[in-house]
N, CA, C and O atoms as a DFTB+ gen file, in Angstrom:
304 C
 N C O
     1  1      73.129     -79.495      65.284
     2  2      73.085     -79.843      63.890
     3  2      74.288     -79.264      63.140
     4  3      74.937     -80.047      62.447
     5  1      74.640     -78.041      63.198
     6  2      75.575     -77.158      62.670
     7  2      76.755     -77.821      63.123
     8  3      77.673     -78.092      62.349
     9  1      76.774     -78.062      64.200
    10  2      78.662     -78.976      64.606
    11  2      78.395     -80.344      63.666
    12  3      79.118     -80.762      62.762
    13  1      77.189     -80.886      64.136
    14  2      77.738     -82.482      63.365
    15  2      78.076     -82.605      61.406
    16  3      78.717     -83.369      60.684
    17  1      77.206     -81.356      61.202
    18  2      77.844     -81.064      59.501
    19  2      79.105     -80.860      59.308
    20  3      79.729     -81.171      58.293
    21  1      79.710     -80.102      60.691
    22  2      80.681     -79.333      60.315
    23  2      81.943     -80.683      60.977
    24  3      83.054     -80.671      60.446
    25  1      81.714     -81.565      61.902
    26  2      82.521     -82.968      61.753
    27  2      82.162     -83.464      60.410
    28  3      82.917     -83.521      59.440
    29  1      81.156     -83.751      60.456
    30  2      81.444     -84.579      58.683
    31  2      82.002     -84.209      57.572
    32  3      82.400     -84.896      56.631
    33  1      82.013     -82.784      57.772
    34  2      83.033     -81.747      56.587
    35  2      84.153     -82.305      56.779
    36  3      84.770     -82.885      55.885
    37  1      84.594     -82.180      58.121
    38  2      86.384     -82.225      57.973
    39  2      86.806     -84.087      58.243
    40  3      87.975     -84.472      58.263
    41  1      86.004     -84.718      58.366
    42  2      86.008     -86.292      57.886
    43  2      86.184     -86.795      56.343
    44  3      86.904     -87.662      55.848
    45  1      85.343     -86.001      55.856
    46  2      85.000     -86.041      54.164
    47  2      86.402     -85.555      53.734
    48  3      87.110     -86.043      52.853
    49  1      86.690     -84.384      54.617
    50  2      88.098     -83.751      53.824
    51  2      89.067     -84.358      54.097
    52  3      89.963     -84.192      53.270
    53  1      89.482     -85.473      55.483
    54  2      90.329     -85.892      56.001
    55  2      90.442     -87.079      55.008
    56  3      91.509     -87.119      54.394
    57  1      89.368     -88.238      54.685
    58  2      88.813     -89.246      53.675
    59  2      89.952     -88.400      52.375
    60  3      91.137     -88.712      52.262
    61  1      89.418     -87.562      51.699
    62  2      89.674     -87.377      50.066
    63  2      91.231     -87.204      50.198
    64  3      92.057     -87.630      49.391
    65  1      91.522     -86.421      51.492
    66  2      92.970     -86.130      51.248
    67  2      94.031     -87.758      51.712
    68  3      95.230     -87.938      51.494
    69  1      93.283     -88.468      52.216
    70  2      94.096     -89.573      52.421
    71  2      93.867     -90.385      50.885
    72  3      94.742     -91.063      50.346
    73  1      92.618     -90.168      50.380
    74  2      92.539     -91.375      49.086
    75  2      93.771     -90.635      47.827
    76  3      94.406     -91.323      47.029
    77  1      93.854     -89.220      47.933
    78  2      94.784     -88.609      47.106
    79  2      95.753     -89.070      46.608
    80  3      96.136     -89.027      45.438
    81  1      96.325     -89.683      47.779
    82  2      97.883     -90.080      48.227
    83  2      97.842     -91.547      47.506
    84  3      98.921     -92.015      47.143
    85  1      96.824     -92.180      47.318
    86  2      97.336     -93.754      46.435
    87  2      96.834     -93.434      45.112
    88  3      96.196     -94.361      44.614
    89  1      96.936     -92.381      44.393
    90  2      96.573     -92.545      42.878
    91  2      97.537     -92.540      42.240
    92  3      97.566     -92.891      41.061
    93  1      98.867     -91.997      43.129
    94  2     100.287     -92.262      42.405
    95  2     100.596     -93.492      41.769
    96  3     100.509     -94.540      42.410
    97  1     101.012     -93.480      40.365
    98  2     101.127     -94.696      39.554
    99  2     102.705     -94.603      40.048
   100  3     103.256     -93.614      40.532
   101  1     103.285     -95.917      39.791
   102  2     104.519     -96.399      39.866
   103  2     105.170     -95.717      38.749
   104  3     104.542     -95.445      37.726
   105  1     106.797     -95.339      38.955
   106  2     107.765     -94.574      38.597
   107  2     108.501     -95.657      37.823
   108  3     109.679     -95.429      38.098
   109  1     108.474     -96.525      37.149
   110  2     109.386     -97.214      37.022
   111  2     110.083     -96.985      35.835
   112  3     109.421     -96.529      34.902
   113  1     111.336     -97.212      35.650
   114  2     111.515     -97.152      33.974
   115  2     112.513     -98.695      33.284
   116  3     113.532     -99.191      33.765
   117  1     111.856     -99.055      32.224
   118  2     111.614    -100.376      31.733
   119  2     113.149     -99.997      30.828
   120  3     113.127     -99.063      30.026
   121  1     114.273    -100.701      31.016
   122  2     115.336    -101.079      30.558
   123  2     115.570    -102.188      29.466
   124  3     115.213    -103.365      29.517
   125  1     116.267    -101.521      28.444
   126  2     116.719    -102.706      27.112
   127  2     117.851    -103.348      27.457
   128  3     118.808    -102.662      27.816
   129  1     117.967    -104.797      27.417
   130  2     119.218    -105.422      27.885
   131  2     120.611    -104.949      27.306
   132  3     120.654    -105.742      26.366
   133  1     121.468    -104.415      27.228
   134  2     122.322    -104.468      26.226
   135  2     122.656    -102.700      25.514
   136  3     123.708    -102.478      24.914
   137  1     121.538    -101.554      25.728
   138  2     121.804    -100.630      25.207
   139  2     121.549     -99.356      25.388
   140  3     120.334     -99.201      25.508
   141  1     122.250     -98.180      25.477
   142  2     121.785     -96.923      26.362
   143  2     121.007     -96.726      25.794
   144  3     121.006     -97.237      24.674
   145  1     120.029     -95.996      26.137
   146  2     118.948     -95.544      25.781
   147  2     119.484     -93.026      25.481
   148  3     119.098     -92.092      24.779
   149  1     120.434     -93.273      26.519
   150  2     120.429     -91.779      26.361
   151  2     121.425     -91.134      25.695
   152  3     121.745     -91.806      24.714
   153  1     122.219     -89.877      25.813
   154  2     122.484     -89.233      24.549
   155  2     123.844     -89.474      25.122
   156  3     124.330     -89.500      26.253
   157  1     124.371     -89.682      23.599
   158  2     125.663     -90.372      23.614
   159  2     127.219     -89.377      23.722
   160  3     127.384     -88.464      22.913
   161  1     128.087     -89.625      24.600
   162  2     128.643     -89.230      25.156
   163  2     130.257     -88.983      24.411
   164  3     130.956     -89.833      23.859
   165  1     130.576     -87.332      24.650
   166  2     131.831     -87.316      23.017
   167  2     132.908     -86.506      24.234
   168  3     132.550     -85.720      25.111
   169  1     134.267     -86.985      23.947
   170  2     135.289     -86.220      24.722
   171  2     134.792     -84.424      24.634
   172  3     133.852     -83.820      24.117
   173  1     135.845     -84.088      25.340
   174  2     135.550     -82.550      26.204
   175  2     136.007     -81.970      24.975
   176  3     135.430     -80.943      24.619
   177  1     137.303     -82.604      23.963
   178  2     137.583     -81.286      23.347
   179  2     137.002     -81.636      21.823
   180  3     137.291     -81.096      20.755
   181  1     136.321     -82.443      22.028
   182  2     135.510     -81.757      20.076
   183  2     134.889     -80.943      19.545
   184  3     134.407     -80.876      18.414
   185  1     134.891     -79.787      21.026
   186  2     134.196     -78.447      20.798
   187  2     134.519     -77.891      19.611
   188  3     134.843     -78.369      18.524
   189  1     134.357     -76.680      20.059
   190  2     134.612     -75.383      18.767
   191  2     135.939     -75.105      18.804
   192  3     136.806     -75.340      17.962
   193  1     136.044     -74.350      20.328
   194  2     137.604     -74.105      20.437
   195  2     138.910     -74.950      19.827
   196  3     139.842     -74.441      19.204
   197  1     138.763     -76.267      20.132
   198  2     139.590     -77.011      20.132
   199  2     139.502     -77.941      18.550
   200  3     140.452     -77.948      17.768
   201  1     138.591     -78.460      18.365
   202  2     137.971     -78.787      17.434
   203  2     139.249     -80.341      17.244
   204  3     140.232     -80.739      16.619
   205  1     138.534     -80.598      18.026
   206  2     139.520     -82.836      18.097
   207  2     140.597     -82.698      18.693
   208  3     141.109     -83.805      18.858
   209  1     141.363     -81.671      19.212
   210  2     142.957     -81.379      18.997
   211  2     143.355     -81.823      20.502
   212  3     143.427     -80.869      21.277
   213  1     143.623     -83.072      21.048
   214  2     143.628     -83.678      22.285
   215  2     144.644     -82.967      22.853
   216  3     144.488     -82.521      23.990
   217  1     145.632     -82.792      22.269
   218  2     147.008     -81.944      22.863
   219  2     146.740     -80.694      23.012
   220  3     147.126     -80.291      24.109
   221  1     146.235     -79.897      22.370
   222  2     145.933     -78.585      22.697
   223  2     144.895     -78.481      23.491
   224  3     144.891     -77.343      23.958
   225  1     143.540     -79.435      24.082
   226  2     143.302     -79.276      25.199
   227  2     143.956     -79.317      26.407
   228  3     143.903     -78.415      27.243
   229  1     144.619     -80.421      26.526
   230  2     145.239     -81.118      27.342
   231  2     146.235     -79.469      27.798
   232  3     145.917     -79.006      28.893
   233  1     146.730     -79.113      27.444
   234  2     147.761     -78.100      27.015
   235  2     146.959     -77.003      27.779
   236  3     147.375     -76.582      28.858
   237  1     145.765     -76.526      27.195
   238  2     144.833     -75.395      28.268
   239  2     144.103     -75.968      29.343
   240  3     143.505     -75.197      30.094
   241  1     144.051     -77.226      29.550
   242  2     143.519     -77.871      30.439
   243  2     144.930     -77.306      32.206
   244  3     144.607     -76.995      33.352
   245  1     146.013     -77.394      31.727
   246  2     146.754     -77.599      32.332
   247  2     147.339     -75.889      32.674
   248  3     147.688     -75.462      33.774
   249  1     147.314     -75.311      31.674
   250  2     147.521     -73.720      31.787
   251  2     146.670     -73.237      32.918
   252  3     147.092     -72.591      33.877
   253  1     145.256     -73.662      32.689
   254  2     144.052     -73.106      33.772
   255  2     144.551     -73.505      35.033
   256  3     144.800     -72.870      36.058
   257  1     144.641     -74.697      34.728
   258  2     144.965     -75.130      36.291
   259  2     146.323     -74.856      37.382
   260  3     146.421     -75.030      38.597
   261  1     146.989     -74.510      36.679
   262  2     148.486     -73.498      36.961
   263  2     147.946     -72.124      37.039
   264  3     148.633     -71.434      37.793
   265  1     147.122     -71.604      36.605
   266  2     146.479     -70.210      37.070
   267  2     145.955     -70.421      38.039
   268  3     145.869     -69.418      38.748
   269  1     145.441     -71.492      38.532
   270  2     144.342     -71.524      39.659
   271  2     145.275     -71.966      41.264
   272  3     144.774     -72.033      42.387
   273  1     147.046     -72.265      40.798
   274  2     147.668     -72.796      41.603
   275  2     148.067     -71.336      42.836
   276  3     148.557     -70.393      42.215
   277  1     147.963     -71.134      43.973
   278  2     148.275     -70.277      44.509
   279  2     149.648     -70.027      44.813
   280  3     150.010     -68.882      45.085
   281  1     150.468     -71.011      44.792
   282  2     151.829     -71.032      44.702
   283  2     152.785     -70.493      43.711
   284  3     153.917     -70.062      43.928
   285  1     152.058     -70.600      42.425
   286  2     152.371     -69.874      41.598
   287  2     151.887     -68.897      41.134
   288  3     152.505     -68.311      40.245
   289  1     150.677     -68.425      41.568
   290  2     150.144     -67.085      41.220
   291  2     150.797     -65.992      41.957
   292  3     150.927     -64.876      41.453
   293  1     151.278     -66.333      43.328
   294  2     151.647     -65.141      44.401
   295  2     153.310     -65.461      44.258
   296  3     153.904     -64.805      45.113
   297  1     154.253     -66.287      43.417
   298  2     155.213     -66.082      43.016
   299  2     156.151     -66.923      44.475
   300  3     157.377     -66.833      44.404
   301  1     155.709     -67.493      45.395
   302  2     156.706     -67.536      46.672
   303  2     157.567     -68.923      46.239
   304  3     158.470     -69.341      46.964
């Protein structure tokens, strides 16, 4: 008696954990023809630092990256 409860336990548990798995609703996401929906996108330098000044990013954009050059950091 005690074994056949104890199959139907792990049947019952095998059952719930398979029905689990289809209650997932679909992921979908519903698109407007024609218009982003997300947050709208502004050049790199309208920060603080820079504040619009395309040349003076451009300008530290290019400094950094000459620091980062190994050819010219070690002078050869």
């Amino acid at each position: 008696m005690i074994r056949r409860a104890g199959a139907v336990g792990i049947v019952l548990a095998c059952a719930a954990l398979a029905l689990a798995g289809c209650g997932e609703r679909p992921q979908v996401v519903t698109y407007k023809q024609g218009s982003y929906q997300g947050k709208p996108d502004q050049p790199p330098y309208t920060g603080a630092p820079f504040d619009g000044n395309q040349k003076e990013w451009d300008n530290a954009l290019r400094q950094r990256n000459q620091a980062q050059n190994e050819y010219k950091r070690i002078g050869s």
